[in-house]
Backbone as numpy.savetxt, mean C-alpha at the origin, in Angstrom:
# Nx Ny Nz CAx CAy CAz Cx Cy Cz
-5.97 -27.93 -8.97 -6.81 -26.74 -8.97 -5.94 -25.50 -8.97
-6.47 -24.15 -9.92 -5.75 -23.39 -9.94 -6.31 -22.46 -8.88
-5.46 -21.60 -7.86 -6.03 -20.35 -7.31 -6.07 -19.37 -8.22
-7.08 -18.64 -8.04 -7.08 -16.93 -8.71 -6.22 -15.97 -7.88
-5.65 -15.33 -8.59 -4.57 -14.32 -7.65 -5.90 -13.01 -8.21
-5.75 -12.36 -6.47 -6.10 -10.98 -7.24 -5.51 -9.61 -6.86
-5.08 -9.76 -7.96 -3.79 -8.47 -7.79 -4.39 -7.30 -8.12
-4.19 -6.20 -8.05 -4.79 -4.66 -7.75 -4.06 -4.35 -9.07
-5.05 -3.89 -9.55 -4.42 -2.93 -10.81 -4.63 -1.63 -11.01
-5.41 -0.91 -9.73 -5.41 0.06 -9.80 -4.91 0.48 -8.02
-4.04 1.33 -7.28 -3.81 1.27 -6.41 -3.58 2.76 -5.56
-4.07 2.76 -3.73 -4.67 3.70 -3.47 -3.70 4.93 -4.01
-3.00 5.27 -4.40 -1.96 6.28 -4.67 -2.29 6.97 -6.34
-3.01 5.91 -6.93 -3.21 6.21 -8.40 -4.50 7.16 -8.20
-5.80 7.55 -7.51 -6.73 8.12 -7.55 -6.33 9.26 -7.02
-7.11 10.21 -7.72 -7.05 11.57 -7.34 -7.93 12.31 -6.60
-7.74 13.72 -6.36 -8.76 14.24 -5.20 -9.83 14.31 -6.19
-11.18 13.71 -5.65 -12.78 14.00 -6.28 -12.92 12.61 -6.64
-11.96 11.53 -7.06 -12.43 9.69 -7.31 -13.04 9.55 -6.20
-14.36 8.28 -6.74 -15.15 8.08 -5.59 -14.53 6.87 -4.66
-13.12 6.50 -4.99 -12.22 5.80 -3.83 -10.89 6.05 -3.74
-10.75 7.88 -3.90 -9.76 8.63 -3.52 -9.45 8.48 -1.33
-8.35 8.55 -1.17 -8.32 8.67 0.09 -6.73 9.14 0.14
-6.59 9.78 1.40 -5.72 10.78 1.71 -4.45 9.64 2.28
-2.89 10.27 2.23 -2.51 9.45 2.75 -1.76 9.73 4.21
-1.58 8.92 4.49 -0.86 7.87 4.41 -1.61 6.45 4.11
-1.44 5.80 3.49 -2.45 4.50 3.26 -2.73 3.41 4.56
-2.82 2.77 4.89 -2.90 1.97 6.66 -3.14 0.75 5.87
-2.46 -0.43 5.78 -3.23 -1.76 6.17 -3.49 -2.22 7.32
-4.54 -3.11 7.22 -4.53 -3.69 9.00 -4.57 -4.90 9.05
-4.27 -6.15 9.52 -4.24 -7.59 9.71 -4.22 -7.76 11.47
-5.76 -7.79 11.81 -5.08 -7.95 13.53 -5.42 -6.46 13.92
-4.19 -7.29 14.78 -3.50 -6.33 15.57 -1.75 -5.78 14.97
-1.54 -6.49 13.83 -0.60 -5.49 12.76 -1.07 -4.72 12.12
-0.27 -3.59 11.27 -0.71 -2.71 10.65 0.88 -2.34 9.93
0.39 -2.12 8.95 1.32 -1.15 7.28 1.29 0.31 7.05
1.88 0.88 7.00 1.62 2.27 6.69 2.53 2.65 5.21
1.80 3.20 4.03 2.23 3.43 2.86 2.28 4.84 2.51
3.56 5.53 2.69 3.15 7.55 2.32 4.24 7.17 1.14
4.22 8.79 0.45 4.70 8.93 -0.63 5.89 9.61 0.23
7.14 9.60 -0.57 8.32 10.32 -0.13 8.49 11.56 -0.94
8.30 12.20 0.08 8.28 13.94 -0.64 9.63 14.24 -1.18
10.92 13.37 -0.38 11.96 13.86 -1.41 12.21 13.12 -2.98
12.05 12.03 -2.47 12.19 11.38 -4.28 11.22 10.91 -4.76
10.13 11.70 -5.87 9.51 11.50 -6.83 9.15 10.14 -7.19
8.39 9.44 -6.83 8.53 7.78 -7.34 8.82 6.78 -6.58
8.68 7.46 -4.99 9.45 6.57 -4.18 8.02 6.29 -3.58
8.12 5.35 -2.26 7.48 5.34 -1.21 8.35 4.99 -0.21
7.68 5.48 1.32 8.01 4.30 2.34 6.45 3.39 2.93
7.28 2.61 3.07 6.62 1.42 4.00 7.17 1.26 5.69
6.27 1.01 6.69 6.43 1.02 7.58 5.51 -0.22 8.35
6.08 -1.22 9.16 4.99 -1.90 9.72 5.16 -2.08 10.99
4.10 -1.74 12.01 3.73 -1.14 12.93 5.14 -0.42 13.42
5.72 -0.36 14.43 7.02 0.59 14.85 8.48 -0.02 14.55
8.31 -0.88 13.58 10.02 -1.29 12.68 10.59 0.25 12.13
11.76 -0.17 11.41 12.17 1.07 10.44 11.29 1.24 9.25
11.45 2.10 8.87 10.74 3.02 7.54 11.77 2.19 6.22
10.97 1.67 5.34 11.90 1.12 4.35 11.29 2.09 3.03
12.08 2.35 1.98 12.34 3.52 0.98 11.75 2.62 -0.70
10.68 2.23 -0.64 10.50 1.61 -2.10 10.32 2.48 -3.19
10.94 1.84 -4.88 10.51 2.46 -5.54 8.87 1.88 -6.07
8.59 2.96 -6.71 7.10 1.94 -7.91 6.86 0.94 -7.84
7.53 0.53 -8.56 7.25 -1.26 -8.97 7.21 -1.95 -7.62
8.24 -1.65 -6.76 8.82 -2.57 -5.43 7.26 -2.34 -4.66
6.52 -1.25 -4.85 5.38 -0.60 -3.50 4.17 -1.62 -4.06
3.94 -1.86 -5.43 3.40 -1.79 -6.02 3.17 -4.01 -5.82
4.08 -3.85 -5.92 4.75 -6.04 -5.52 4.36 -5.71 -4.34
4.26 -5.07 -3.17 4.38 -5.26 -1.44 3.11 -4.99 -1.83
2.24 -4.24 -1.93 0.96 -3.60 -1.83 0.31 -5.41 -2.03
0.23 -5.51 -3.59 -0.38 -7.15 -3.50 -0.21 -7.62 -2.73
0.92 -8.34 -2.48 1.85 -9.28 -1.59 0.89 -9.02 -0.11
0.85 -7.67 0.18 -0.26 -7.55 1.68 -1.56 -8.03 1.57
-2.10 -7.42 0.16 -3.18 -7.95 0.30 -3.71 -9.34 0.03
-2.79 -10.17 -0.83 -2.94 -11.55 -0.86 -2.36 -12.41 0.82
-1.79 -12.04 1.90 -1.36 -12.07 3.10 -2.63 -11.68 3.97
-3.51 -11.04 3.85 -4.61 -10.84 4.23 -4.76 -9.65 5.00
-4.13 -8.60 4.62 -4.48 -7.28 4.80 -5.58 -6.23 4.03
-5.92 -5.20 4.89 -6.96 -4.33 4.65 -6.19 -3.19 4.56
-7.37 -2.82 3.36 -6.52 -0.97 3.19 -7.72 -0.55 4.36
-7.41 -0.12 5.09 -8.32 0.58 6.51 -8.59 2.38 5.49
-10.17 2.55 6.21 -10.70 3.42 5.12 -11.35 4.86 6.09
């Protein structure tokens, strides 16, 4: 049997202010009593960090936010809204 993957092809960072599933960031997943935090990095253009609950801040580009973002939500995280 095959599983269905379902990967996000559109993701919270791509909507803009006035989409009717625009939301402000920092982005939050939640699993539990863990939690993700996804902001944009104001110094480099294209970046993000990731943060989960009080570890270090790790520096992704695009693609890398973009692989973790799935990766959470196939792991069984919530974008908290």
């Amino acid at each position: 049997m095959s599983q269905e993957n379902k990967l996000a092809e559109t993701f919270p960072w791509d909507y803009k202010f006035g989409d009717e599933n625009f939301q402000r960031e920092p982005w939050i997943l939640n699993k539990g009593k863990q939690n993700v935090t996804i902001e944009k990095s104001l110094d480099n253009k294209g970046f993000f960090y990731v943060q989960k609950n009080e570890e270090r801040r790790l520096s992704l580009n695009h693609l890398q936010i973009k692989s973790t973002y799935n990766q959470l939500i196939q792991f069984g995280y919530k974008l908290q809204k």
